[in-house]
N, C-alpha and C positions, 0 to 999 in steps of 0.2 A: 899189222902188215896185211896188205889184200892180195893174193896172188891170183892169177889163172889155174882151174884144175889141172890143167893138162900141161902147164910147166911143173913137172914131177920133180925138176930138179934142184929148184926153188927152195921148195917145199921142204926138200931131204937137209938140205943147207940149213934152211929157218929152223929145220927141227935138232940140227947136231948145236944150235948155241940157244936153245933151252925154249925152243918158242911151241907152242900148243893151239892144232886145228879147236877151234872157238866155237865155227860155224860155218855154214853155206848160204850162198847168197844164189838161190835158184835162178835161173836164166838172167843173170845180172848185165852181161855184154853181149851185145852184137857185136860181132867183127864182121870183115868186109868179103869176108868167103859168103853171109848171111845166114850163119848157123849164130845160135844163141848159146854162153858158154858159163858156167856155173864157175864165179867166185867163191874161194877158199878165203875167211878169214883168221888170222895168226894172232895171237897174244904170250906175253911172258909176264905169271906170273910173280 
């Protein structure tokens, strides 16, 4: 799973059914505000 950083709430979800930040994916998205936004990647082992 690939999330945005700053959906926090994502994240708290992906991690109550067993899932583990992996990595970061450094300025991965531009979105359309044009700020650059650092992808969280999720795994289960």
């Amino acid at each position: 799973m690939n999330v945005l950083e700053t959906n926090t709430k994502a994240i708290q979800l992906y991690e109550q059914f067993g899932f583990e930040m992996e990595g970061v994916l450094r300025k991965d998205k531009r979105l359309s505000d044009g700020r650059y936004y650092n992808t969280v990647v999720m795994g289960r082992c």
